[in-house]
C-alpha positions as a Markdown table, in Angstrom:
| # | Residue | x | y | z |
|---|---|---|---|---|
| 1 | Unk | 11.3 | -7.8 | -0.3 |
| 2 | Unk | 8.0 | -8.5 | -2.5 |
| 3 | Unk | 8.0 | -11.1 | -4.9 |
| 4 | Unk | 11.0 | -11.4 | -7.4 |
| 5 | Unk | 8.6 | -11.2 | -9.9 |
| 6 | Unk | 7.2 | -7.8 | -8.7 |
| 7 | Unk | 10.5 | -7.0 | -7.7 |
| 8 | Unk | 12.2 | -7.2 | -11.0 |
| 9 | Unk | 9.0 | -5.2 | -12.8 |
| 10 | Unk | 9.4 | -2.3 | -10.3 |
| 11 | Unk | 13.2 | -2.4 | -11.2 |
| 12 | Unk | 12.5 | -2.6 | -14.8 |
| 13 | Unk | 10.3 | 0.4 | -14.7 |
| 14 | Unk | 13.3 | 2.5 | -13.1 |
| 15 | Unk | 15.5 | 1.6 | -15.7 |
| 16 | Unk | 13.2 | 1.6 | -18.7 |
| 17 | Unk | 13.1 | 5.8 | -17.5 |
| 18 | Unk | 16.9 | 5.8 | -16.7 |
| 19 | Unk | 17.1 | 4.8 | -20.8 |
| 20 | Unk | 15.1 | 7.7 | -21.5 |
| 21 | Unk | 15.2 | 10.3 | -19.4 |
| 22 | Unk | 13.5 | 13.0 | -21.3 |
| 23 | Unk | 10.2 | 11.0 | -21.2 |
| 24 | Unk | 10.8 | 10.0 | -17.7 |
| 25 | Unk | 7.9 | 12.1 | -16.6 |
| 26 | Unk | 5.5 | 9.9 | -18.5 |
| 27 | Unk | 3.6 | 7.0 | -17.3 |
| 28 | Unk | 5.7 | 3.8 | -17.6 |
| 29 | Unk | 5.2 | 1.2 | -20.8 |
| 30 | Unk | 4.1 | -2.3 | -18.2 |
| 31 | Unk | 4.5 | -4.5 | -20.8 |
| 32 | Unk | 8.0 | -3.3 | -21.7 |
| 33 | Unk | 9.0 | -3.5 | -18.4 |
| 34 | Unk | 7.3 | -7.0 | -18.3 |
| 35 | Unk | 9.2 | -8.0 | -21.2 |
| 36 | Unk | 13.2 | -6.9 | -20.1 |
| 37 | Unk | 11.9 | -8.6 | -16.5 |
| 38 | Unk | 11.3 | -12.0 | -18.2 |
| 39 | Unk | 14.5 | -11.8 | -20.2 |
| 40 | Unk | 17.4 | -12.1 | -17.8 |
| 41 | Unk | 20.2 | -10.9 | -20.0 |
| 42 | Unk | 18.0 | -7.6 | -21.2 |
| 43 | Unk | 17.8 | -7.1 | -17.3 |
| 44 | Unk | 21.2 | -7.6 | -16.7 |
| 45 | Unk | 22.5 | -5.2 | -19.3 |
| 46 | Unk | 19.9 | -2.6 | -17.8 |
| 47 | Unk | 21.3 | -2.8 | -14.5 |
| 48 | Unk | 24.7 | -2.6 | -15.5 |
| 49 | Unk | 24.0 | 0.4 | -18.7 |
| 50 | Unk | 27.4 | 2.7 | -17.9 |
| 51 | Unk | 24.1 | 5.4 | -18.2 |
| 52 | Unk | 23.5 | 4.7 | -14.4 |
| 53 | Unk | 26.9 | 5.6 | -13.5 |
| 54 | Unk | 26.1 | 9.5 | -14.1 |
| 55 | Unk | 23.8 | 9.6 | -11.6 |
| 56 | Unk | 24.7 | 6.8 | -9.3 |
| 57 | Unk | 28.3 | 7.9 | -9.4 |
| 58 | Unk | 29.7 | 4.2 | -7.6 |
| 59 | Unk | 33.5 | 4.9 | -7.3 |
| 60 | Unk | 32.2 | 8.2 | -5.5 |
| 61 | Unk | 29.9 | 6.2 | -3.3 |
| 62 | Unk | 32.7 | 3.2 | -3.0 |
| 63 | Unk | 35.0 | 6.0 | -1.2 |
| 64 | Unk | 32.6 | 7.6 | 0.9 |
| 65 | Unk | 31.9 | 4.4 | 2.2 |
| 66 | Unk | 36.0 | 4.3 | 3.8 |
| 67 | Unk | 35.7 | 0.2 | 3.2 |
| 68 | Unk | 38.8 | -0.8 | 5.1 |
| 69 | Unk | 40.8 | -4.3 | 4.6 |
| 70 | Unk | 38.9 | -7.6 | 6.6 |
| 71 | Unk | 35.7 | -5.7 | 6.7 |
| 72 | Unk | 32.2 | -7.9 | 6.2 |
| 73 | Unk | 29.7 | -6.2 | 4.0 |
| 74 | Unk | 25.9 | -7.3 | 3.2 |
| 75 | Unk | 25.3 | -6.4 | -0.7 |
| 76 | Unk | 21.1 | -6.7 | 0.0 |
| 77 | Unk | 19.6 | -6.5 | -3.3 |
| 78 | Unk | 22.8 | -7.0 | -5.2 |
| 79 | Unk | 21.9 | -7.8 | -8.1 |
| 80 | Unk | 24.3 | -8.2 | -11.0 |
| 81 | Unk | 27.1 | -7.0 | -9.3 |
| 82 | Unk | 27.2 | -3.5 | -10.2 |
| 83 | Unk | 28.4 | -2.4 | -6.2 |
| 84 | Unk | 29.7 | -5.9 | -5.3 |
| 85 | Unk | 32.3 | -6.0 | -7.3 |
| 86 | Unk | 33.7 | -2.6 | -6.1 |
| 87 | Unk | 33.2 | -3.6 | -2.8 |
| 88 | Unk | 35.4 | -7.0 | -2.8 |
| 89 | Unk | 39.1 | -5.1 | -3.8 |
| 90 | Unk | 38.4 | -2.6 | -0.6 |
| 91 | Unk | 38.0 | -5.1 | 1.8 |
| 92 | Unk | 40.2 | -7.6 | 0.6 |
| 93 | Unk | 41.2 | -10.6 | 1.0 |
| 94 | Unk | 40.7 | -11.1 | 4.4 |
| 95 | Unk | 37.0 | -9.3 | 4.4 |
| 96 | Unk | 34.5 | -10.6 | 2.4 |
| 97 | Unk | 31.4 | -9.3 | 0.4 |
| 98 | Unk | 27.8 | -10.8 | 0.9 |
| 99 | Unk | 25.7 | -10.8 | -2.2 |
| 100 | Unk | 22.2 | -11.7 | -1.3 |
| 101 | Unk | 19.3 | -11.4 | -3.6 |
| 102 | Unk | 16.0 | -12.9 | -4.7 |
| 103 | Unk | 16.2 | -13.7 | -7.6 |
| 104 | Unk | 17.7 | -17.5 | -8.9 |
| 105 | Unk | 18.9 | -15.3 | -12.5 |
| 106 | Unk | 20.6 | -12.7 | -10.6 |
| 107 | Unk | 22.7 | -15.4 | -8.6 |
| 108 | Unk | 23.5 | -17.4 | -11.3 |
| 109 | Unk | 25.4 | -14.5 | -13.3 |
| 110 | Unk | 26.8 | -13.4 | -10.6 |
| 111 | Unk | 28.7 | -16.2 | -10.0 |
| 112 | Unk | 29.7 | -16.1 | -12.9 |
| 113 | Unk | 31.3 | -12.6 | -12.7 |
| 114 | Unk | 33.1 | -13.5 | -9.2 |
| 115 | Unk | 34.6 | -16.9 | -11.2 |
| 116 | Unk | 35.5 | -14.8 | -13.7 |
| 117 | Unk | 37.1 | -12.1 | -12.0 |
| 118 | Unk | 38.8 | -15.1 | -9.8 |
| 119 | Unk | 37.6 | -12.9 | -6.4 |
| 120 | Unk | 38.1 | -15.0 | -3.4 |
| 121 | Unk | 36.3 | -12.7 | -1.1 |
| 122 | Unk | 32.5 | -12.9 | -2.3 |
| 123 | Unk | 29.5 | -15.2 | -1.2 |
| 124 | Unk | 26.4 | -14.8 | -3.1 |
| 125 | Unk | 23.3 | -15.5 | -1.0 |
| 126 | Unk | 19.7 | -16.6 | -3.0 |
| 127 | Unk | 17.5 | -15.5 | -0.2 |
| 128 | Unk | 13.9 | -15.2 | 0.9 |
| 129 | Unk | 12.5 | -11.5 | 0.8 |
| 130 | Unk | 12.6 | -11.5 | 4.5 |
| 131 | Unk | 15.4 | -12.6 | 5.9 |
| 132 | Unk | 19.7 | -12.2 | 4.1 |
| 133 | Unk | 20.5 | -15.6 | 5.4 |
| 134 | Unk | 23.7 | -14.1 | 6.4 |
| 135 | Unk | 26.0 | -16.7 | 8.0 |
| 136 | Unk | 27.4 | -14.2 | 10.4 |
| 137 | Unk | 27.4 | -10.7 | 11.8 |
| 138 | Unk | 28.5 | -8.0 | 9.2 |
| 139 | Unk | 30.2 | -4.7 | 9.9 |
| 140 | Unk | 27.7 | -3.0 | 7.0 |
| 141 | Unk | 24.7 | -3.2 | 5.2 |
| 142 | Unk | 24.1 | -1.5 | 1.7 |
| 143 | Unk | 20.7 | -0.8 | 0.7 |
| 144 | Unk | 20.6 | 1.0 | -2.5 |
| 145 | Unk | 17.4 | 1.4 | -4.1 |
| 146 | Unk | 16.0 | -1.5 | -3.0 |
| 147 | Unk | 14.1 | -0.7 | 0.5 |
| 148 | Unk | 11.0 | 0.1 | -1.1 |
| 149 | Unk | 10.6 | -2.9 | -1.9 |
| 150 | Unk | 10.5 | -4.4 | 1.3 |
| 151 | Unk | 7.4 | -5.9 | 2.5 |
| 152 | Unk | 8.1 | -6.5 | 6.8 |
| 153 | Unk | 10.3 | -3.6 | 7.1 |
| 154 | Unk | 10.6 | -3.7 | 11.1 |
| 155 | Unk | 11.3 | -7.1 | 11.0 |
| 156 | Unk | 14.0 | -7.2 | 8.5 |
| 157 | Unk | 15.6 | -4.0 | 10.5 |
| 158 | Unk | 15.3 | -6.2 | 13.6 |
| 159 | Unk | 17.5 | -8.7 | 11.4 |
| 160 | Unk | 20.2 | -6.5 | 10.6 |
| 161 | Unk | 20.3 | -4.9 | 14.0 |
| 162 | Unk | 21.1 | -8.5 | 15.2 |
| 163 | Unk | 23.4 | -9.3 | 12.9 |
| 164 | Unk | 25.8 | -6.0 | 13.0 |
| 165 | Unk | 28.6 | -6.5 | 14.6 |
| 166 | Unk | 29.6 | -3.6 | 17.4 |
| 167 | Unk | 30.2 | -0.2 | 15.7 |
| 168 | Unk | 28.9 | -1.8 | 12.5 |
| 169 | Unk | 26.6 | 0.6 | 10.3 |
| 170 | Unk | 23.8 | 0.3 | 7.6 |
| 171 | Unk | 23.6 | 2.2 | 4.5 |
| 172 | Unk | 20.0 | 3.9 | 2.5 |
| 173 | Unk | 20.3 | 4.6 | -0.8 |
| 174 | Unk | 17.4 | 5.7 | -2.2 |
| 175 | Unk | 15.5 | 7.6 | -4.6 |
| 176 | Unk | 14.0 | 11.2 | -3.5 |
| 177 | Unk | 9.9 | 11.6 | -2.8 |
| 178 | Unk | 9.7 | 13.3 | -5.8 |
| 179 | Unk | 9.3 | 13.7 | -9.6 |
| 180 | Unk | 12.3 | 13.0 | -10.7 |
| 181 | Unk | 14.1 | 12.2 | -14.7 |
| 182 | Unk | 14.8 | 8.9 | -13.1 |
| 183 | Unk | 13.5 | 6.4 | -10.7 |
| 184 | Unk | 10.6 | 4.6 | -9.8 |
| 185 | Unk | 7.4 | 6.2 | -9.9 |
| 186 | Unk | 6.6 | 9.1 | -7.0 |
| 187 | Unk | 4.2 | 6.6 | -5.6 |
| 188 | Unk | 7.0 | 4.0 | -4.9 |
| 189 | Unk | 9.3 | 5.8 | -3.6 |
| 190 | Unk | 10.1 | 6.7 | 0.0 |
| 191 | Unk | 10.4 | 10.2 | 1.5 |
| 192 | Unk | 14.0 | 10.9 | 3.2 |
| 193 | Unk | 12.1 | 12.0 | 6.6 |
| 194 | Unk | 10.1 | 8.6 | 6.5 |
| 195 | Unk | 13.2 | 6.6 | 6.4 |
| 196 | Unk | 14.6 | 8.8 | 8.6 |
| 197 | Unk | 11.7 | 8.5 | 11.3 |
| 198 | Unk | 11.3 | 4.3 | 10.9 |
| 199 | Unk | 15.1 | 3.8 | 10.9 |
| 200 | Unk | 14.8 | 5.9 | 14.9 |
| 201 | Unk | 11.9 | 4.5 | 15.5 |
| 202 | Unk | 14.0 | 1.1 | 15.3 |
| 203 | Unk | 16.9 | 2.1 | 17.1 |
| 204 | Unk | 19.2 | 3.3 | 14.7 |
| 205 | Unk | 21.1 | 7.1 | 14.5 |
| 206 | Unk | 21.7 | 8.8 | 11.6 |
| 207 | Unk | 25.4 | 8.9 | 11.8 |
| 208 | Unk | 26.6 | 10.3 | 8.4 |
| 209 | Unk | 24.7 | 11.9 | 5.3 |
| 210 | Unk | 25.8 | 11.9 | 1.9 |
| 211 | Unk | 24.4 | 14.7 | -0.2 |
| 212 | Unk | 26.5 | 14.5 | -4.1 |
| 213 | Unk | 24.1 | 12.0 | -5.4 |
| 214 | Unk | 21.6 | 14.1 | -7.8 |
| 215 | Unk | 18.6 | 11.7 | -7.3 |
| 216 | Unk | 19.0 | 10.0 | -4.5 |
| 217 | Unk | 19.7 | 10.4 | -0.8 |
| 218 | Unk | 22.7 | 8.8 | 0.8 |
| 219 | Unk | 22.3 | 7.9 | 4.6 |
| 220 | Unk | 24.4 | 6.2 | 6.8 |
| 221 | Unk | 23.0 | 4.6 | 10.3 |
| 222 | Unk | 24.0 | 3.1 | 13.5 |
| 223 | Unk | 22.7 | 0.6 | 15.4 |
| 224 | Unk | 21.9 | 3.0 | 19.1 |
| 225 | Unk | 23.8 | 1.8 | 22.0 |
């Protein structure tokens, strides 16, 4: 991942246009986005706007996922929660939910939520941009609209290859190559087919694709025997 700093401002962008779709089209205001990254509860409440669930639609993308009791899922780029905590009640008490991100701000209140919602099942993870720090092998990564803002791609796919257990699979969520009423800007963003052809390229099978997310596409890999 880049920097938390550049991290958080390429985030802030995205939801600076989810706020206002209509102008989404429209070069993004940089020292707005500057602003809501430098104030951690303006961020949080971005992330967490009930505006992103009509495109993001999570319970949808919590179900196709079949999460089944005692499984180990990586949260990468988890951020305030928003998936995390709709993870930890499908894999119960007996699985357990990784959190990692970069960022200190984003750790700190999600503690908080997990105390607060008394969950027994969730480890956040403050990590460096290139490696989760996971303690042990996972049965899934989730990746949702965070890849592009990976920095040494191959070698953090040669981490999660490593650390999937057998059968385990990794999940891309990410915003179509494309204008779009929300999202990063086009030049961010990575095409489908690229993902598609680095993910092969680094021995992994498209296994699955979701297609009932408006904006985003929804593939699921596995590691290739």
């Amino acid at each position: 991942m880049r920097s938390t700093r550049s991290a958080l401002l390429a985030v802030a962008i995205l939801l600076a246009q989810a706020a206002h779709p209509t102008s989404a089209q429209a070069p993004a205001d940089q020292h707005e986005a500057h602003r809501l990254h430098q104030d951690p509860k303006a961020y949080i409440a971005a992330l967490d706007d009930p505006r992103r669930d009509a495109y993001q639609k999570p319970d949808e993308v919590v179900d196709a996922l079949a999460l089944k009791p005692g499984d180990l899922v990586a949260d990468i780029g988890a951020g305030s929660g928003y998936f995390t905590l709709r993870f930890a009640p499908k894999v119960g008490p007996t699985g357990r939910v990784y959190a990692v991100d970069v960022s200190p701000d984003m750790v700190r209140h999600l503690n908080a939520r997990v105390r607060d919602a008394k969950l027994t099942n969730v480890s956040t993870i403050l990590a460096p941009p290139d490696d989760p720090l996971l303690p042990t092998r996972v049965d899934l990564f989730v990746i949702v609209d965070v890849w592009h803002h990976v920095e040494d791609q191959a070698g953090y796919l040669a981490i999660m290859k490593r650390q999937l257990r057998p059968g385990g699979r990794v999940v891309m969520i990410d915003f179509h190559k494309r204008d779009l009423p929300v999202g990063p800007p086009v030049a961010m963003k990575i095409a489908r087919e690229d993902l598609l052809a680095q993910m092969q390229a680094h021995g992994f099978t498209l296994a699955r694709e979701h297609t009932f997310l408006p904006y985003q596409y929804f593939l699921v890999f596995e590691a290739a025997p």
